[in-house]
PyMOL CGO cylinders between C-alpha atoms (Angstrom):
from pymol import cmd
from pymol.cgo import CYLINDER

trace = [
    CYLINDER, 0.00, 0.00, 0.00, 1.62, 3.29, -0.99, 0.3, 1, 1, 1, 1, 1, 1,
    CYLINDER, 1.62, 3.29, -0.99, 0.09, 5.94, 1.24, 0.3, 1, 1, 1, 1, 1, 1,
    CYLINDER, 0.09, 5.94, 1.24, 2.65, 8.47, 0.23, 0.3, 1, 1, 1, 1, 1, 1,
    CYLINDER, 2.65, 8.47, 0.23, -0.22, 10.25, -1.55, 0.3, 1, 1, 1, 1, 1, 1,
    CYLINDER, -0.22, 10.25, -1.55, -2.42, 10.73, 1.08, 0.3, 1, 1, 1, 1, 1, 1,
    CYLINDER, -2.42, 10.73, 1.08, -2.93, 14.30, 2.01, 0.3, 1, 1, 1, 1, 1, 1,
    CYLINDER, -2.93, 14.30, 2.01, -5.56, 16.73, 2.00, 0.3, 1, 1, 1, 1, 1, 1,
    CYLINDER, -5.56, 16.73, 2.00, -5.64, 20.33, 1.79, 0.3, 1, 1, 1, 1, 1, 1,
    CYLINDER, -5.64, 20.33, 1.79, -6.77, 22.14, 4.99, 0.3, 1, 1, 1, 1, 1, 1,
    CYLINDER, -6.77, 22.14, 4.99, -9.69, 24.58, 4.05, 0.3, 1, 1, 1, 1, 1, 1,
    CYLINDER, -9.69, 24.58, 4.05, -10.35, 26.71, 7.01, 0.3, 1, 1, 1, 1, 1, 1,
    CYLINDER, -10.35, 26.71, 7.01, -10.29, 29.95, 8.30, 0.3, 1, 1, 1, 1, 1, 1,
    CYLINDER, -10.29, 29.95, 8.30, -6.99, 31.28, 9.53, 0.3, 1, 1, 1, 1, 1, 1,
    CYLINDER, -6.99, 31.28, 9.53, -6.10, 32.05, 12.83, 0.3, 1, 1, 1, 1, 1, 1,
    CYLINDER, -6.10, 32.05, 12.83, -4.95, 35.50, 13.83, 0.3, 1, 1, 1, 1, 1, 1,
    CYLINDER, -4.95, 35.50, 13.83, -3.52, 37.37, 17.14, 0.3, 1, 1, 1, 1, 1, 1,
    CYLINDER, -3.52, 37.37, 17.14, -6.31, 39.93, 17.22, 0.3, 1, 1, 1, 1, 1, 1,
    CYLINDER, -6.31, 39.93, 17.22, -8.50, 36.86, 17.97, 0.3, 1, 1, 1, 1, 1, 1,
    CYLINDER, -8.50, 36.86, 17.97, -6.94, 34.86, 20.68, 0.3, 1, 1, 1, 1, 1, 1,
    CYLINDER, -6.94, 34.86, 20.68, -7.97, 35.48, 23.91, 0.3, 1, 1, 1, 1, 1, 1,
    CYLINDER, -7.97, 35.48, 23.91, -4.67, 36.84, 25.65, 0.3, 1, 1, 1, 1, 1, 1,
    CYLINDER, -4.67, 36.84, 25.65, -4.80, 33.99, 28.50, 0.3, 1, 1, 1, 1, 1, 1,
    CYLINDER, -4.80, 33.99, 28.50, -4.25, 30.15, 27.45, 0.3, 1, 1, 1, 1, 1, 1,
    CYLINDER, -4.25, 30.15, 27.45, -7.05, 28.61, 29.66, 0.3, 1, 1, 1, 1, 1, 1,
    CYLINDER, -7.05, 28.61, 29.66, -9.69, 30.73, 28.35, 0.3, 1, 1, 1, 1, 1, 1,
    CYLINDER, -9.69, 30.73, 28.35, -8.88, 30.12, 24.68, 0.3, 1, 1, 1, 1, 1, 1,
    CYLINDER, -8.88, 30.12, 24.68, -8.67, 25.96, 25.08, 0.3, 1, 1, 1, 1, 1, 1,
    CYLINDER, -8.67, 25.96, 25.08, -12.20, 26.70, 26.29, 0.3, 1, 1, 1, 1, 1, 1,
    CYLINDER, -12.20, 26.70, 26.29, -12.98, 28.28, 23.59, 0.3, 1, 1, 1, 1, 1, 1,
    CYLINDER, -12.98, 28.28, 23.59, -12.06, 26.04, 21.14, 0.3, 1, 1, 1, 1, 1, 1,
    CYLINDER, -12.06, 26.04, 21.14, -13.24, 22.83, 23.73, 0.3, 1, 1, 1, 1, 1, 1,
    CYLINDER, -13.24, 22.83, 23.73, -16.22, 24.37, 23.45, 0.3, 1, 1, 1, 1, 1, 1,
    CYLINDER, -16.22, 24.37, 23.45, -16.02, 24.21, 19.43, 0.3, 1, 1, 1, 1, 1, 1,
    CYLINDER, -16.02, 24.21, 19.43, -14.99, 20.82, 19.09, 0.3, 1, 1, 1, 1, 1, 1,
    CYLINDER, -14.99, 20.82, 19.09, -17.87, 19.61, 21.72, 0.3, 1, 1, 1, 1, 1, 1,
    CYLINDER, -17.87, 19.61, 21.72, -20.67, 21.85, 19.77, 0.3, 1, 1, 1, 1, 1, 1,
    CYLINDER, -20.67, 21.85, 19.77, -18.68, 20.01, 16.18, 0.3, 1, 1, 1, 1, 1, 1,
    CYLINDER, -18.68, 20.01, 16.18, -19.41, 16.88, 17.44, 0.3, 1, 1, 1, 1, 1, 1,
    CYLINDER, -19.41, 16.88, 17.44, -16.13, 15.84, 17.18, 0.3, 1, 1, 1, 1, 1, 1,
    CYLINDER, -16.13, 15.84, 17.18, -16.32, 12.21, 18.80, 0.3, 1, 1, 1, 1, 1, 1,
    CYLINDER, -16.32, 12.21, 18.80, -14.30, 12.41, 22.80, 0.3, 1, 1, 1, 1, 1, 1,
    CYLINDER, -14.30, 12.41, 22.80, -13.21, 15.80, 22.57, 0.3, 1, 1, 1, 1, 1, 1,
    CYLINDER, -13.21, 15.80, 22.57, -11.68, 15.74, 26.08, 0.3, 1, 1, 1, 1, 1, 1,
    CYLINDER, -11.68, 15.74, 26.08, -9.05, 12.73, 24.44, 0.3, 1, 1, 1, 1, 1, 1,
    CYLINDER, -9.05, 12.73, 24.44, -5.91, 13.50, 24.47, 0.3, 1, 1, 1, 1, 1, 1,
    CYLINDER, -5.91, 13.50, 24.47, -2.32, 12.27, 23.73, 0.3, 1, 1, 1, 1, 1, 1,
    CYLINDER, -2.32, 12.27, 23.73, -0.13, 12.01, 26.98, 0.3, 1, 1, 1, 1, 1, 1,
    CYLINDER, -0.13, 12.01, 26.98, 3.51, 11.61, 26.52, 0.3, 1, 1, 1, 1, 1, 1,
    CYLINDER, 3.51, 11.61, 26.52, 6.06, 10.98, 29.01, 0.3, 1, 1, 1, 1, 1, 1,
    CYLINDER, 6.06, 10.98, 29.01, 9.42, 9.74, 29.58, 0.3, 1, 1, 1, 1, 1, 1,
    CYLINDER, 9.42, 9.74, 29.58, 11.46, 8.16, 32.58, 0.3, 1, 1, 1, 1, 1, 1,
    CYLINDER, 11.46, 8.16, 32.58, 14.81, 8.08, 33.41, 0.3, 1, 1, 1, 1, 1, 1,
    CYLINDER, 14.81, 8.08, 33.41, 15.53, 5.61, 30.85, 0.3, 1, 1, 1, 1, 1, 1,
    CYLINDER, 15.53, 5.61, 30.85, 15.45, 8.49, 28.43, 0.3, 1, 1, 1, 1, 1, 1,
    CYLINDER, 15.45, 8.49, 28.43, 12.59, 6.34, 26.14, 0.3, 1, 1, 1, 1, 1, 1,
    CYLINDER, 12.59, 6.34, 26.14, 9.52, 8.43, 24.71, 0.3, 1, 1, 1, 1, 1, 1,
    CYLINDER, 9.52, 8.43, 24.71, 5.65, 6.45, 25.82, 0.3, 1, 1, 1, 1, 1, 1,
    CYLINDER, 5.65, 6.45, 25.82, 2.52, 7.91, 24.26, 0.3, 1, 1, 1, 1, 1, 1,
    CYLINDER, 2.52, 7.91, 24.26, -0.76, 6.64, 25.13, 0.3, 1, 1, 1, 1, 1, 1,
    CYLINDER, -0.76, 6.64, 25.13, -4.38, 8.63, 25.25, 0.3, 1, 1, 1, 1, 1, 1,
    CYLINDER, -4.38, 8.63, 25.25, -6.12, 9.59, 28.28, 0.3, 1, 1, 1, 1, 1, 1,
    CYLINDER, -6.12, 9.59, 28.28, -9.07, 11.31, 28.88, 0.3, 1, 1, 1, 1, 1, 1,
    CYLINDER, -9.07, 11.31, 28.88, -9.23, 15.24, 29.96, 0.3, 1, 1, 1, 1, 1, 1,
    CYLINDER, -9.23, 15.24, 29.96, -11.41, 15.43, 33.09, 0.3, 1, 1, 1, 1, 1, 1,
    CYLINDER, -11.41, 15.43, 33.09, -11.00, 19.07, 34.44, 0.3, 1, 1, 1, 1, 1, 1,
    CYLINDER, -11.00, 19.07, 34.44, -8.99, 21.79, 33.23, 0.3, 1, 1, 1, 1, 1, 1,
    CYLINDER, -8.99, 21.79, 33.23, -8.72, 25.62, 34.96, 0.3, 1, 1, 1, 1, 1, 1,
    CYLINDER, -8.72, 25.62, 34.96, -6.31, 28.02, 35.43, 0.3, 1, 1, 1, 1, 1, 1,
    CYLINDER, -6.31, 28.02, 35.43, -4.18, 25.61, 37.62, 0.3, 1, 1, 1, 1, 1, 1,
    CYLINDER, -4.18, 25.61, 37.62, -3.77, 22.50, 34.70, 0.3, 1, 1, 1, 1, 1, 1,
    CYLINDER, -3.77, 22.50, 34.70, -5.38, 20.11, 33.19, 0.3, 1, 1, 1, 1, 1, 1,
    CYLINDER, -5.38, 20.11, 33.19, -6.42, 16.77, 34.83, 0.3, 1, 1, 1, 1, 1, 1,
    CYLINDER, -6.42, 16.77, 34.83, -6.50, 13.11, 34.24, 0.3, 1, 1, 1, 1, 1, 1,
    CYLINDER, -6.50, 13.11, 34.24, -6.49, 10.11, 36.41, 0.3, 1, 1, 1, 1, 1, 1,
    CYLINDER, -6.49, 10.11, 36.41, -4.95, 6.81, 36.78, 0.3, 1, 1, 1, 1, 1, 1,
    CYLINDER, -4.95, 6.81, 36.78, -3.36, 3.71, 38.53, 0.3, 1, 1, 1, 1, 1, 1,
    CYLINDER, -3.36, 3.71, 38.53, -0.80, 4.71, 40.24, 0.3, 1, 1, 1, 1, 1, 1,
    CYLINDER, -0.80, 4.71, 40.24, 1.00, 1.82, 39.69, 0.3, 1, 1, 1, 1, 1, 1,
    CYLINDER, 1.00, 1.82, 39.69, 0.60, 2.20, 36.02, 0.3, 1, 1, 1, 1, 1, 1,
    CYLINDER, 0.60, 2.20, 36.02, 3.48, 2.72, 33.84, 0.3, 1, 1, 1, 1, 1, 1,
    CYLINDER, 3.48, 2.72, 33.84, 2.76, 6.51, 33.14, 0.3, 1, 1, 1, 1, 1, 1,
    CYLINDER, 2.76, 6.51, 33.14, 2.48, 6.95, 36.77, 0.3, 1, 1, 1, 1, 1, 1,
    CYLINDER, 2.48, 6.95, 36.77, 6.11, 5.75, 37.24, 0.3, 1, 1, 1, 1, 1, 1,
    CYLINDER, 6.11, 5.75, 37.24, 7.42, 7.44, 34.44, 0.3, 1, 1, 1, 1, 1, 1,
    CYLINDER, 7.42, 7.44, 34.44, 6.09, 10.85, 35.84, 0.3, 1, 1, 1, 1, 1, 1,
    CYLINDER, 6.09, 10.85, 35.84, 7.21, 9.57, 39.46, 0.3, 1, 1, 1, 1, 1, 1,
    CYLINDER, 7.21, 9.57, 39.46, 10.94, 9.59, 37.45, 0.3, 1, 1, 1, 1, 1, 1,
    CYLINDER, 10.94, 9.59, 37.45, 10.44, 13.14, 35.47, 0.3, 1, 1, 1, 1, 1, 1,
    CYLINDER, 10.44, 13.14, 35.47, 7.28, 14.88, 36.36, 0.3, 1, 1, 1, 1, 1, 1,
    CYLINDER, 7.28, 14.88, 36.36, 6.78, 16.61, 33.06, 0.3, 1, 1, 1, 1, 1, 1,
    CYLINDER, 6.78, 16.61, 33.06, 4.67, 15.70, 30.16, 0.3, 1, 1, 1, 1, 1, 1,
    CYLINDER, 4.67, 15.70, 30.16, 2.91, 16.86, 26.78, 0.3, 1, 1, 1, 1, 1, 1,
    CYLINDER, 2.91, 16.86, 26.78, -0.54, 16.43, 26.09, 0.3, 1, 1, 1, 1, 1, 1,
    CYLINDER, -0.54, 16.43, 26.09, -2.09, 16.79, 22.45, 0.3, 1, 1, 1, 1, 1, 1,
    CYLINDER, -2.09, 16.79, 22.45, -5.75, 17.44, 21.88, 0.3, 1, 1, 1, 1, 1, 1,
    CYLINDER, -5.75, 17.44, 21.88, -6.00, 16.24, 17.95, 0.3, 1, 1, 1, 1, 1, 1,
    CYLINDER, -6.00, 16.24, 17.95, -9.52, 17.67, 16.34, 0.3, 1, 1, 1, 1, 1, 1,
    CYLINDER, -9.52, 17.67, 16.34, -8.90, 17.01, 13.26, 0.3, 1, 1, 1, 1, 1, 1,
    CYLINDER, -8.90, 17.01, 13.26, -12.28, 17.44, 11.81, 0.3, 1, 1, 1, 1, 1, 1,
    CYLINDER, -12.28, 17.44, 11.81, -11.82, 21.28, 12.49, 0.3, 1, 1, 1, 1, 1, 1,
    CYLINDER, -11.82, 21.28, 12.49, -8.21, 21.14, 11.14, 0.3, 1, 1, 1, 1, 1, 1,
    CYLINDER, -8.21, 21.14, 11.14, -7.23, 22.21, 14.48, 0.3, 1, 1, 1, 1, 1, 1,
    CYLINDER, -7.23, 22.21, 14.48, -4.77, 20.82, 17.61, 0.3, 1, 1, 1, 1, 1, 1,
    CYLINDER, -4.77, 20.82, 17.61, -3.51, 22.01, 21.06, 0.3, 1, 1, 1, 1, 1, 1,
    CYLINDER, -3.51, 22.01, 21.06, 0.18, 20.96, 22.60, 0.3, 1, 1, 1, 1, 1, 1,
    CYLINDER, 0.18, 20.96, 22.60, 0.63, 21.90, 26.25, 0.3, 1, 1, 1, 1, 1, 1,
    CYLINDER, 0.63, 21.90, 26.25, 3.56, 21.19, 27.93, 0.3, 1, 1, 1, 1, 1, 1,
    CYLINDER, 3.56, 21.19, 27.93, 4.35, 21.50, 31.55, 0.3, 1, 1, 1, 1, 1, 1,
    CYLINDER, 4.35, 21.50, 31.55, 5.55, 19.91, 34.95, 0.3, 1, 1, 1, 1, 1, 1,
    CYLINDER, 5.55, 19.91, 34.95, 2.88, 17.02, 36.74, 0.3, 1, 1, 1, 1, 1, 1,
    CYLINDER, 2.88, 17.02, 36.74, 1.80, 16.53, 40.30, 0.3, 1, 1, 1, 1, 1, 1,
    CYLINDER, 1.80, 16.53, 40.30, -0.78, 15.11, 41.90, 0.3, 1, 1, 1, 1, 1, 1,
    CYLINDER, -0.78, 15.11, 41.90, -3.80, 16.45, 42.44, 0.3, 1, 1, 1, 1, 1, 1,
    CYLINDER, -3.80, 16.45, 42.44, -5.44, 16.43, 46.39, 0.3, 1, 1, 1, 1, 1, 1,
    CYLINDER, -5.44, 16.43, 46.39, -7.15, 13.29, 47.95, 0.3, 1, 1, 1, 1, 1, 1,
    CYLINDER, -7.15, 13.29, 47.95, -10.07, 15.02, 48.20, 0.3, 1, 1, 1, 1, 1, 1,
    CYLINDER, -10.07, 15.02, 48.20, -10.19, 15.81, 44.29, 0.3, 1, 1, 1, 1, 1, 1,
    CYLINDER, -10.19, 15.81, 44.29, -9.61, 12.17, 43.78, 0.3, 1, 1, 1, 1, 1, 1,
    CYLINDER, -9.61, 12.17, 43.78, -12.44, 11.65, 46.16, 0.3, 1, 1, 1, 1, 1, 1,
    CYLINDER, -12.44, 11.65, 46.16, -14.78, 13.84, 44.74, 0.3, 1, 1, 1, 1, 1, 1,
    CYLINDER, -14.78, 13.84, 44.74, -14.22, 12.44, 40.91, 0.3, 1, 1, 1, 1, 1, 1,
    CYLINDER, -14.22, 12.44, 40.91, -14.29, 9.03, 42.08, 0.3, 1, 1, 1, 1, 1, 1,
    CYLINDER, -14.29, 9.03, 42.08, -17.31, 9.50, 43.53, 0.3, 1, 1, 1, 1, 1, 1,
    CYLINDER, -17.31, 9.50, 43.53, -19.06, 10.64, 40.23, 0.3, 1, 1, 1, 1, 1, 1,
    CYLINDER, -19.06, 10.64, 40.23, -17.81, 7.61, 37.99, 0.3, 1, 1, 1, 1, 1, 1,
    CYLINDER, -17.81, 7.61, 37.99, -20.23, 5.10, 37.24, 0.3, 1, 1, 1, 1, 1, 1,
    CYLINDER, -20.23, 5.10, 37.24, -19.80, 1.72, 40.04, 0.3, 1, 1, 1, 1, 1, 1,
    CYLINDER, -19.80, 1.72, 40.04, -18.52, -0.66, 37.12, 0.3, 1, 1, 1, 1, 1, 1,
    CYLINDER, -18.52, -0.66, 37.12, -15.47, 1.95, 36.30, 0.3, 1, 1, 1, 1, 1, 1,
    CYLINDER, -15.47, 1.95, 36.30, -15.07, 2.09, 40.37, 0.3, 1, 1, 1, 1, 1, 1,
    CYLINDER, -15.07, 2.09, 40.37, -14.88, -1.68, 40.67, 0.3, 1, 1, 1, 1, 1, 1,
    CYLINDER, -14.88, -1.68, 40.67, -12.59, -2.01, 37.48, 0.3, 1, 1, 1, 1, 1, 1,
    CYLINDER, -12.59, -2.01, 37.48, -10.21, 0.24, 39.47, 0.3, 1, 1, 1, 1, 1, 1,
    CYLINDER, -10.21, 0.24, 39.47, -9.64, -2.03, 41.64, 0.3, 1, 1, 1, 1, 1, 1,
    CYLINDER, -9.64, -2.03, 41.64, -9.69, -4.63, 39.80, 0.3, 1, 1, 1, 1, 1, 1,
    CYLINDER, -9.69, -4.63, 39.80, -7.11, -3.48, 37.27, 0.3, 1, 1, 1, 1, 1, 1,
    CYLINDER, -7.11, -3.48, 37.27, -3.47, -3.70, 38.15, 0.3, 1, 1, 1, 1, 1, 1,
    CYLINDER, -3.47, -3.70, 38.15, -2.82, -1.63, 35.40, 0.3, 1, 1, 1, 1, 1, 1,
    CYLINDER, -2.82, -1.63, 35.40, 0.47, -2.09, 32.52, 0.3, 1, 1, 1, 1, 1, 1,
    CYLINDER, 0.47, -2.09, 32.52, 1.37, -5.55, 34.64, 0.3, 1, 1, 1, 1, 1, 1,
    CYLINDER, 1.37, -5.55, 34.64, 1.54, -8.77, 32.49, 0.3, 1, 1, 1, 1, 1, 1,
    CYLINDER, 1.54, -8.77, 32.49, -1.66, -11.04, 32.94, 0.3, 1, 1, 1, 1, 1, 1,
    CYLINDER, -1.66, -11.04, 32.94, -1.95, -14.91, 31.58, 0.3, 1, 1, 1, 1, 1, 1,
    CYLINDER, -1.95, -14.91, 31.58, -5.90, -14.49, 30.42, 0.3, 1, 1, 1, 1, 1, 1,
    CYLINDER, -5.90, -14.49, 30.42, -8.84, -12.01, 31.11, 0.3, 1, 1, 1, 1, 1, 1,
    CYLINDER, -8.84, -12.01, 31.11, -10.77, -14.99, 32.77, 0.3, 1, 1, 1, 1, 1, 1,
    CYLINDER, -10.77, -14.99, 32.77, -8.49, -13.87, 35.44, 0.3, 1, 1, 1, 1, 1, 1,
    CYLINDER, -8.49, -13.87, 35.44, -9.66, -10.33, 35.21, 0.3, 1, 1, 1, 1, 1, 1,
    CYLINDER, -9.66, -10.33, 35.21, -13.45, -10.97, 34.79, 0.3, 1, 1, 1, 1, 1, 1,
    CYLINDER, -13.45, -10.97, 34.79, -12.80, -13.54, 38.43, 0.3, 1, 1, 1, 1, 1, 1,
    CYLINDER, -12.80, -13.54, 38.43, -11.54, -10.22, 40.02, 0.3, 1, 1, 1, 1, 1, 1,
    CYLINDER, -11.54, -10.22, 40.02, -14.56, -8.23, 38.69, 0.3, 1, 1, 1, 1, 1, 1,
    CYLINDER, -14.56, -8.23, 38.69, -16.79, -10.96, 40.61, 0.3, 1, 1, 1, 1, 1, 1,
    CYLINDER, -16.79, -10.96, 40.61, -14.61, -10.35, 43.45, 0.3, 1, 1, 1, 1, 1, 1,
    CYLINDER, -14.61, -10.35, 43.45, -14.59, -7.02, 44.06, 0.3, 1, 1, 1, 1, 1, 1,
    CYLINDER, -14.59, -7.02, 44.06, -18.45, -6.45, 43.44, 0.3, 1, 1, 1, 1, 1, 1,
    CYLINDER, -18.45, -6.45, 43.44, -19.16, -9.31, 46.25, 0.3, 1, 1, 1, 1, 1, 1,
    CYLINDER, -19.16, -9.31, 46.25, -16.77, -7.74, 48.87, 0.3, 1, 1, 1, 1, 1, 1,
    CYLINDER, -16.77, -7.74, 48.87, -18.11, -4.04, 48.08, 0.3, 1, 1, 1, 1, 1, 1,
    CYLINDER, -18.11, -4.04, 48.08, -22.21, -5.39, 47.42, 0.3, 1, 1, 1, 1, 1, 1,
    CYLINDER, -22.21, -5.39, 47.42, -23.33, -3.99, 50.87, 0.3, 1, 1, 1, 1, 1, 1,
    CYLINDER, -23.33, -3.99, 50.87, -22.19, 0.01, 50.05, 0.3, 1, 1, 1, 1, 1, 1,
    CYLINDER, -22.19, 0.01, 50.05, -19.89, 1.92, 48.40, 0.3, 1, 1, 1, 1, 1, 1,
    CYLINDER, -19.89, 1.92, 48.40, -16.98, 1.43, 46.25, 0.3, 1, 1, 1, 1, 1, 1,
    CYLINDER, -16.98, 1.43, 46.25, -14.23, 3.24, 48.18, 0.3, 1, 1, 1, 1, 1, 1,
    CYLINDER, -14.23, 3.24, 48.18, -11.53, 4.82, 46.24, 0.3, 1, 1, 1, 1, 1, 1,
    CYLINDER, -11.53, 4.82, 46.24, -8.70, 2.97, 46.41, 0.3, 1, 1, 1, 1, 1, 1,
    CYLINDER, -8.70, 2.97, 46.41, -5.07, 4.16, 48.02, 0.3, 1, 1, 1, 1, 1, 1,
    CYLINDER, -5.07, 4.16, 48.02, -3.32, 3.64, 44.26, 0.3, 1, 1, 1, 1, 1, 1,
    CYLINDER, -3.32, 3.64, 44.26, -6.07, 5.38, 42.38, 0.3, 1, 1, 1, 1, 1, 1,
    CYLINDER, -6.07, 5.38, 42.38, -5.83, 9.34, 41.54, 0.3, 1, 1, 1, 1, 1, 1,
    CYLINDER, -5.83, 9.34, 41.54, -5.30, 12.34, 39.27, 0.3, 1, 1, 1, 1, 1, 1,
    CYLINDER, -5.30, 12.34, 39.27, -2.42, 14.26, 37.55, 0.3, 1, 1, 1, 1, 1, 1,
    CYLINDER, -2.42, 14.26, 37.55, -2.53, 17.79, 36.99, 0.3, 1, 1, 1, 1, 1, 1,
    CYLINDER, -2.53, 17.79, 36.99, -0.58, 19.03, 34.10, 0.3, 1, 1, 1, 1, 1, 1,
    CYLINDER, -0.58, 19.03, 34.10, 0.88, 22.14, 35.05, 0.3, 1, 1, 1, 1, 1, 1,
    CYLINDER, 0.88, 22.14, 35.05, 1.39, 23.88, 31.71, 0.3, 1, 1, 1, 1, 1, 1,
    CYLINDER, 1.39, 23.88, 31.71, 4.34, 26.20, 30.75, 0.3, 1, 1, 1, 1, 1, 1,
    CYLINDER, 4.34, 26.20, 30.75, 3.61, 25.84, 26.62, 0.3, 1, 1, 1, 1, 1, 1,
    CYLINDER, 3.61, 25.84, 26.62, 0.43, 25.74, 25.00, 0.3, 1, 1, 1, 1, 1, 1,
    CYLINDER, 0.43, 25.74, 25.00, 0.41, 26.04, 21.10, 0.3, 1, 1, 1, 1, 1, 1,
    CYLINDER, 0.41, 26.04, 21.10, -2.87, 26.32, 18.84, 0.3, 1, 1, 1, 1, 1, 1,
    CYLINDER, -2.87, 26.32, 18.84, -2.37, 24.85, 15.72, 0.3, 1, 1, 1, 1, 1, 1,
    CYLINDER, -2.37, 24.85, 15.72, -4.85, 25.29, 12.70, 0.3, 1, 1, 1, 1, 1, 1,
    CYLINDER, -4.85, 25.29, 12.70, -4.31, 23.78, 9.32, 0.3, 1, 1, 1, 1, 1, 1,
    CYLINDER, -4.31, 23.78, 9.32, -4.47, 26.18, 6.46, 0.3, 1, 1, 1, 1, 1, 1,
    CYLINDER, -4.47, 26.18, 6.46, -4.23, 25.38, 2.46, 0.3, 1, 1, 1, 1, 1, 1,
    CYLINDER, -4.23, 25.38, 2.46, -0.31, 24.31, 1.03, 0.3, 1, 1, 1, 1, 1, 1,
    CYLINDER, -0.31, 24.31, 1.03, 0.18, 23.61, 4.47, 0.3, 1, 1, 1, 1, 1, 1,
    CYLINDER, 0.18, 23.61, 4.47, 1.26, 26.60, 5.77, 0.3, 1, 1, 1, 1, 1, 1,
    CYLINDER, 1.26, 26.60, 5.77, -0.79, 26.88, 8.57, 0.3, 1, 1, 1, 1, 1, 1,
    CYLINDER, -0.79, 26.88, 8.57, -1.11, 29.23, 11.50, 0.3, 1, 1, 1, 1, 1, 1,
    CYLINDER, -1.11, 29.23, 11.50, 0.45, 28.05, 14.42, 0.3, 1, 1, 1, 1, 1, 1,
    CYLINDER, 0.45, 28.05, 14.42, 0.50, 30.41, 17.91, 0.3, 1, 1, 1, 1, 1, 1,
    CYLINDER, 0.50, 30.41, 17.91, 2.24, 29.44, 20.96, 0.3, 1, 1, 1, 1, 1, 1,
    CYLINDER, 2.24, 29.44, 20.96, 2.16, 30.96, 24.35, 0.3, 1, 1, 1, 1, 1, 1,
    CYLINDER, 2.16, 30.96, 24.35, 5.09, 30.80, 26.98, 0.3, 1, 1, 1, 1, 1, 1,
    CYLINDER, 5.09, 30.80, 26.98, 4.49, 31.01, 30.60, 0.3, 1, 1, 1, 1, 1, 1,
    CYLINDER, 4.49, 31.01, 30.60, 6.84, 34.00, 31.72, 0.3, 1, 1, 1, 1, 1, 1,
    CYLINDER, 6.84, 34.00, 31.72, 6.90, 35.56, 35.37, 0.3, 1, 1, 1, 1, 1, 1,
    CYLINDER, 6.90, 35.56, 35.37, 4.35, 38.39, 34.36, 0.3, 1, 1, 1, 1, 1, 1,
    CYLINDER, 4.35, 38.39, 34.36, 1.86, 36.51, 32.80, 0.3, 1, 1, 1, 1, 1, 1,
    CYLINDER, 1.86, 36.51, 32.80, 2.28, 34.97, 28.95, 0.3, 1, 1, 1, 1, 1, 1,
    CYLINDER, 2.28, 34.97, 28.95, 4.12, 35.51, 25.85, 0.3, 1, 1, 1, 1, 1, 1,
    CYLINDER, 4.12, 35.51, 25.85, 2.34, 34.50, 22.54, 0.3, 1, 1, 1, 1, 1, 1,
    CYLINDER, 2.34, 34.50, 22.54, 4.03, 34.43, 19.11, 0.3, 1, 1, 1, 1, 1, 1,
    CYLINDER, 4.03, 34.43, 19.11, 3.51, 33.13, 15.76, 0.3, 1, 1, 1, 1, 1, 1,
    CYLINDER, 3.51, 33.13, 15.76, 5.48, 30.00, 15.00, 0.3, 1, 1, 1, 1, 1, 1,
    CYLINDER, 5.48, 30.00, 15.00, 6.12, 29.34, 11.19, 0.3, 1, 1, 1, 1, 1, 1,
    CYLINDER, 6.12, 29.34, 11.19, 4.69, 26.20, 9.65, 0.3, 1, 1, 1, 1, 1, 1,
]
cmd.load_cgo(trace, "trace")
């Protein structure tokens, strides 16, 4: 298969610095808001990429589950593989990829954790079948057969069938903390408008980037 031909142009508006808002946060909203109202199918997925100490790039999507002025937010094992790569070198990149508006976000930025009580609180509001398979899930570690997982599932949902599913102790968020955020939108002969701002001690700098 020779997909060497594969391209399309991108017919869009362009994107200008009169019309970006002048903080970060409240122009991801903006354009959340866009992909959401496009229909674009899981807008909150995004790309999270993160390195340990062995120096080797991991990619993998996660799912955006509260952003503000403070970062953006996802949640996992903390056992996980990403989780011990960002225990190693607590920075990351996220990429938001709409591509049916010929548009993407990059942010870049140092992790922590978010509180127990955040944890808490979105725990709480997940569905009990996405509680239980957080416990269940020993998540990135080697398993012989998901009969094994599915015996766990039955587990777990007989020990908790009297209340609540608790949140468990290696279950929690990330907050990206960002420090680079570029808007990307795809313009015809690919020279598209790309703007990026950089956290600076009074607030942000935003520039064009070329194509």
């Amino acid at each position: 298969m020779d997909i060497g031909d594969m391209r399309r142009d991108f017919e869009s508006e362009g994107l200008d610095r009169d019309a970006l808002n002048d903080d970060p946060v409240a122009q991801f909203h903006h354009w959340f808001e866009d992909a959401r109202q496009a229909g674009i199918l899981e807008p909150n997925a995004m790309s999270l990429a993160t390195t340990g100490t062995d120096g080797m790039p991991d990619i993998r999507t996660v799912l955006l589950k509260y952003f503000d002025q403070t970062g953006f937010v996802f949640y996992t094992n903390y056992g996980s593989r990403k989780a011990r790569e960002l225990d190693e070198n607590p920075r990351a990149a996220l990429l938001f990829p709409w591509i049916g508006l010929n548009r993407q976000v990059r942010i870049q930025g140092r992790v922590e954790k978010v509180s127990k009580t955040e944890s808490l609180r979105y725990f709480a509001s997940r569905p009990r079948g996405s509680q239980i398979g957080a416990w269940v899930s020993e998540q990135s570690k080697a398993i012989t057969s998901r009969g094994l997982l599915e015996q766990k599932v039955a587990e777990i949902r007989r020990k908790f069938s009297d209340g609540e599913v608790p949140l468990p102790s290696f279950w929690g968020g990330y907050r990206v903390v960002p420090e680079r955020i570029e808007f990307w939108q795809g313009r015809p002969s690919r020279l598209h408008d790309r703007f990026e701002y950089v956290r600076q001690d009074d607030g942000w700098l935003i520039q064009r980037l070329q194509p």
